[in-house]
Every structure is written in C-alpha cells, then in structure tokens.
C-alpha positions as CSV (number, residue, x, y, z in Angstrom):
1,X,0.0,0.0,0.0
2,X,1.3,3.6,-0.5
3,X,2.9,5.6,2.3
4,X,0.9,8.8,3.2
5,X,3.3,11.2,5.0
6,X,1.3,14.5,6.7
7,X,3.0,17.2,7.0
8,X,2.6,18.9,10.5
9,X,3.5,22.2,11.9
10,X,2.0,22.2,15.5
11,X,1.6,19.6,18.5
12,X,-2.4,19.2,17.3
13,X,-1.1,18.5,14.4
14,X,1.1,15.9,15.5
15,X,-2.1,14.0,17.6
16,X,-4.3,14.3,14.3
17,X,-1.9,13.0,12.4
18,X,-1.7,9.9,14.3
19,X,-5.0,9.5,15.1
20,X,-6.0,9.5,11.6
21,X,-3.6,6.6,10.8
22,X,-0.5,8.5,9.3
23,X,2.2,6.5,8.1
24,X,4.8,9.1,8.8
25,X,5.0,13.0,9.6
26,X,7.4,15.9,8.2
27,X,7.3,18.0,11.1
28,X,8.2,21.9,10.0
29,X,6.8,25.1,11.0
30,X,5.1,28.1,9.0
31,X,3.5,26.0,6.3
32,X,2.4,29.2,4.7
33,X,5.4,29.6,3.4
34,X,6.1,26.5,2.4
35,X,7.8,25.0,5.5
36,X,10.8,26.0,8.1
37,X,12.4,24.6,10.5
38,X,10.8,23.7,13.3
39,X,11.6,25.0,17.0
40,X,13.2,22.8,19.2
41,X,10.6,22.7,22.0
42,X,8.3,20.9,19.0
43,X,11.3,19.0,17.9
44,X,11.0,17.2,21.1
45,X,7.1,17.2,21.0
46,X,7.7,14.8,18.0
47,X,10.1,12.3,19.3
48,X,7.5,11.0,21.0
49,X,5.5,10.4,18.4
50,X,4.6,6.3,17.5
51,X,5.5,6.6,14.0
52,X,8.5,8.1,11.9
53,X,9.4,11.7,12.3
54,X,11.1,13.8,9.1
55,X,12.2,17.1,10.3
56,X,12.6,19.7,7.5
57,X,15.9,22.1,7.9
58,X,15.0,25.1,6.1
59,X,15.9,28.1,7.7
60,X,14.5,31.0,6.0
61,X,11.8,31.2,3.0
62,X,12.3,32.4,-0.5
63,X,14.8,30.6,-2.7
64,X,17.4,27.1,-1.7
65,X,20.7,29.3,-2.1
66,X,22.1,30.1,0.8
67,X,25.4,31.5,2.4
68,X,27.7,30.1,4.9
69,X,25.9,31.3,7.9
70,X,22.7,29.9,6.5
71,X,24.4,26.6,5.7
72,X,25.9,26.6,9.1
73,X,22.3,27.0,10.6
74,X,21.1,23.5,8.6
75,X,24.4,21.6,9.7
76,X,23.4,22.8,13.5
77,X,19.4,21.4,12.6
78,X,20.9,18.2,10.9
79,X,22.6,17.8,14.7
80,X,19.8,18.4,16.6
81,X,17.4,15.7,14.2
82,X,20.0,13.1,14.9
83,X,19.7,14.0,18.7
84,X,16.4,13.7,19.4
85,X,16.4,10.3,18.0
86,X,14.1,11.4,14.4
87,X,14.1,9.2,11.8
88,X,15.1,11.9,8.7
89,X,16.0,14.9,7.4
90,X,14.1,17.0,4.5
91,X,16.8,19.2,2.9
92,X,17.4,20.7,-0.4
93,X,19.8,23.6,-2.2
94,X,20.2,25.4,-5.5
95,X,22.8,26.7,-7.6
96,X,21.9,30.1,-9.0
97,X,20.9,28.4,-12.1
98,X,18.6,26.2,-10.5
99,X,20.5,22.8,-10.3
100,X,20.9,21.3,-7.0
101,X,24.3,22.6,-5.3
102,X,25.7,19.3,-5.2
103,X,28.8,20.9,-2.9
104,X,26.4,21.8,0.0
105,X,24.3,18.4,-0.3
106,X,27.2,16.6,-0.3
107,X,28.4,18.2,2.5
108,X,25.1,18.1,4.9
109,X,24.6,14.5,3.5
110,X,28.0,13.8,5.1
111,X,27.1,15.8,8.4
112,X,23.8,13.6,8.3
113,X,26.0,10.3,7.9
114,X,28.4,11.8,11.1
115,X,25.7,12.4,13.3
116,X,23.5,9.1,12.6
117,X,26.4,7.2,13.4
118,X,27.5,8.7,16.9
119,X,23.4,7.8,17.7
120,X,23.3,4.2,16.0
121,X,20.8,4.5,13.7
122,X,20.9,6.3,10.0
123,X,18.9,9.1,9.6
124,X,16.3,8.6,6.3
125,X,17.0,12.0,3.5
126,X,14.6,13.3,1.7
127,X,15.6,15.8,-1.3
128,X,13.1,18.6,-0.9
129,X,11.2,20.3,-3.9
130,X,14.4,22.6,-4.5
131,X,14.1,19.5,-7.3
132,X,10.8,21.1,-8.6
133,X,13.0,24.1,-9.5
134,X,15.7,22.5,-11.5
135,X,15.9,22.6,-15.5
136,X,16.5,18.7,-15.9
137,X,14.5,16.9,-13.3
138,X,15.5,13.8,-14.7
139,X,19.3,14.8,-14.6
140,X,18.4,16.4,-11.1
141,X,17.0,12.5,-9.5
142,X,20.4,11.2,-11.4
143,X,22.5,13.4,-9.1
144,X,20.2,12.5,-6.1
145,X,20.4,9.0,-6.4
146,X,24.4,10.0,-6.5
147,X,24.4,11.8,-3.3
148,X,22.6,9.3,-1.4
149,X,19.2,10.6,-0.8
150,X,16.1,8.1,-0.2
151,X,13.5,10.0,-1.8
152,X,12.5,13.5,-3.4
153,X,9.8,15.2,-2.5
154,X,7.9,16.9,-5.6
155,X,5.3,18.3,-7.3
156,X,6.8,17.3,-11.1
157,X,7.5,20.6,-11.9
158,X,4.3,22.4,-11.4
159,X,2.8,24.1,-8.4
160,X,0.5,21.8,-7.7
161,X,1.3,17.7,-9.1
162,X,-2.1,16.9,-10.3
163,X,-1.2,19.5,-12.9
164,X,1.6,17.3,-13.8
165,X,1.2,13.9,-13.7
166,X,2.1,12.9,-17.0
167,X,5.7,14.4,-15.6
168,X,5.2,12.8,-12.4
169,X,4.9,9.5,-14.5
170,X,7.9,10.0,-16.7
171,X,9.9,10.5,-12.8
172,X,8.3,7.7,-11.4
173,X,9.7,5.2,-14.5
174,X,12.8,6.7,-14.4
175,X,13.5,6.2,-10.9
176,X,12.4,2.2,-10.6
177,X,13.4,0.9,-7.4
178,X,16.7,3.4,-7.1
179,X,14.9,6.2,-5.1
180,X,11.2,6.7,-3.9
181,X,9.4,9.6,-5.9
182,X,6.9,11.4,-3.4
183,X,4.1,12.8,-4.6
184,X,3.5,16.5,-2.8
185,X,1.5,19.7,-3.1
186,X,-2.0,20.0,-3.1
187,X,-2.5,16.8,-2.9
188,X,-6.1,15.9,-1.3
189,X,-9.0,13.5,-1.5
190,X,-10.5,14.4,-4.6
191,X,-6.8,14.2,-6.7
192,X,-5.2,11.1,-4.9
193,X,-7.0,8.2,-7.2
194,X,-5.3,10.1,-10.1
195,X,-1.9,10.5,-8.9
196,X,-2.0,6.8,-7.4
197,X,-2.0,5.6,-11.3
198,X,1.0,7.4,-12.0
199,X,3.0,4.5,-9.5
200,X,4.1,6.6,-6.7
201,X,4.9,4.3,-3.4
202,X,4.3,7.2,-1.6
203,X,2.3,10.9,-1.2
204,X,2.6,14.0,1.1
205,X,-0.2,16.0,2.3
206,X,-1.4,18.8,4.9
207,X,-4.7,17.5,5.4
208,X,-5.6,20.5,6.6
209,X,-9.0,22.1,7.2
210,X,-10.0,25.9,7.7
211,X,-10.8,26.3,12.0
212,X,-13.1,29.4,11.9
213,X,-11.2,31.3,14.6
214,X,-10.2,34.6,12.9
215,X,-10.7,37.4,15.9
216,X,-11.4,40.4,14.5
217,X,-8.7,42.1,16.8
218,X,-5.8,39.4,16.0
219,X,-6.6,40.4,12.0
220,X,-6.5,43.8,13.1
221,X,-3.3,43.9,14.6
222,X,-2.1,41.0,11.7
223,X,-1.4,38.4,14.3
224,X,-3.8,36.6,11.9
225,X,-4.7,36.7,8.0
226,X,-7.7,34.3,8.6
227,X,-9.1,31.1,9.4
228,X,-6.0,28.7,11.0
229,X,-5.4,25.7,8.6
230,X,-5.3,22.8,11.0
231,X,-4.7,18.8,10.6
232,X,-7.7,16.9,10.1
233,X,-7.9,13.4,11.9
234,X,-11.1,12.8,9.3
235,X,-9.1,13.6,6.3
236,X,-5.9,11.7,6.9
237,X,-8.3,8.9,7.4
238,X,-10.0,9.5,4.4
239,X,-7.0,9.6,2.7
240,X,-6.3,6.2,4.3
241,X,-9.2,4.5,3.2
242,X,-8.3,5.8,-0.7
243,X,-4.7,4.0,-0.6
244,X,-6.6,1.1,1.1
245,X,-8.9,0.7,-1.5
C-alpha cells in the first residue's frame, strides 16, 4: 500500500496526524510559506510520536541558495534531528541556475551520515522540492540518487502535481526501485485516485481544514490573516481508506 506522509506544523497536528492513521509526519513550521524549521521545543514534541518523524531544515523562506551562515544553521538542525532520535531529514539547495548545489548536499549529507552514526541508527533523507526548481529533473533525481538521498519530494514541476502527472509518471519510470518519488502539493482526497495511477509508493499531504477562529482584533493587529489551517484526523483517514482501497 502507498505511504501517506502529513505534514505537520504544531503539536495538534502531531495528535491528528496519528489519530488519523499517518504513516509518517514531516514535522516543520510556518507551512504558509512553504515549510521551516521547526523549533526545538516541537522537535521534542515529535520524538514521541509512534511513528517516523522527518524534520525539515529550512531556515528561511524564499529561494534554496544560501550563504555560509545559513548553511551553518542547517548543519546545526541536521545535529539536533540526529539528537532527538528522528528518523530523517528533509533538505534541499540550489545553484543560481537552479541545479541542485551538489557541494552543499554533499556536505550536509556527510554531516547527516556523522551524526547518525554517533546515535546508532541512520537518519532517512529526503531531497526537498528545490528538485521542482531545476531545468532537468530527470538529470536532477540522477544526481540524487548520487548523493545518497532516499527520496525526493515533488510536485513534477508544477505548483501543484495533479497539474503534472504525466511528468510525475515520466519521474516515477525513471527512478524504478533506485529512489522513492513522493508525490507533494496539493494533494487531497478528490486528486489522490489520479496521482496513485502514475506509481508513486508514496504521497505527502497537509490535510488541513480551515478552523473558523479569525478574531477580528488578531486580523486587526495582523497576528492573523484568517481562518487557521489545521490537521484533520477525518481527512488523513480518508485519505487512508483511498490508498486502502
């Protein structure tokens, strides 16, 4: 059966996840933006979690290039993942041209290794949708597989991957049993039948619902833009009972 990962941001998020019969969570914060690094105190939240715990190190939003000091900050979150006892690490980086910077992957893949083996136990990678960006995504899962990563994350190209599954496909073929593709983005209930066909072992949702508890004095102030998204224990269910079926 295909894996269903949820991606979580809070400790609620964490419970529903479970509850709802999640395979596996990628725990980050500020999904808005696509996903950051978690805080610490969460970190820990997580490790007690019954199933597999990701952790994405992505310290700032906007683009995957980063400086030295940024890069520093990722080698300090690869540390404190292999700490807590997590089972992976969600990283990505570009070139200014949009290829992966194979340099910095290389070299957080070997602080990954470092740490995982002081604890015991490797640490799972995951190549984040940085590979969504590149010119060749075929050349780009090449240079993963290289590196050592377990799986990419991605959307085929397109903001959301039920606008590409014919792409998706293509990735899928070309990757056999070398890496796992993971199917990401907007993927719900109504688009998972579709994306199943393309042959992915495994998928990556929010499951998120609106929670209609937008004060009018926390939009005011702009604590608050609108309704919170939360994790749904009924959706990740559903979406369950579709990679049951």
């Amino acid at each position: 059966m295909t894996l269903l990962e949820v991606v979580v941001e809070d400790v609620a998020g964490i419970s529903a996840a479970v509850e709802g019969g999640a395979d596996r969570l990628e725990l980050c914060a500020a999904l808005a933006l696509g996903g950051l690094t978690p805080p610490l105190s969460l970190i820990a939240e997580a490790a007690a979690a019954p199933i597999p715990v990701h952790l994405l190190a992505r310290p700032r939003d906007g683009n995957f290039r980063y400086s030295a000091a940024e890069a520093a900050l990722v080698a300090a979150d690869i540390t404190a993942t292999a700490e807590a006892g997590l089972a992976g690490l969600v990283i990505g980086a570009s070139r200014s041209d949009g290829r992966l910077d194979t340099d910095l992957l290389s070299a957080w893949i070997g602080h990954a290794r470092a740490a995982a083996s002081k604890r015991g136990k490797p640490l799972a990678l995951t190549l984040h949708r940085a590979f969504d960006l590149c010119p060749d995504q075929i050349e780009a899962m090449e240079t993963a597989i290289e590196l050592g990563f377990d799986r990419i994350l991605t959307s085929a190209g397109e903001p959301r991957v039920a606008d590409a599954l014919p792409s998706l496909g293509r990735l899928v073929g070309a990757a056999g049993d070398r890496i796992v593709v993971m199917a990401g983005s907007g993927v719900d209930a109504a688009c998972l039948p579709a994306i199943l066909e393309t042959g992915v072992r495994e998928v990556h949702a929010s499951c998120r619902v609106p929670l209609d508890d937008a004060g009018a004095a926390e939009q005011r102030f702009r604590f608050q833009s609108g309704p919170r998204q939360v994790t749904s224990a009924d959706t990740v269910a559903r979406m369950k009972s579709i990679l049951a079926a």
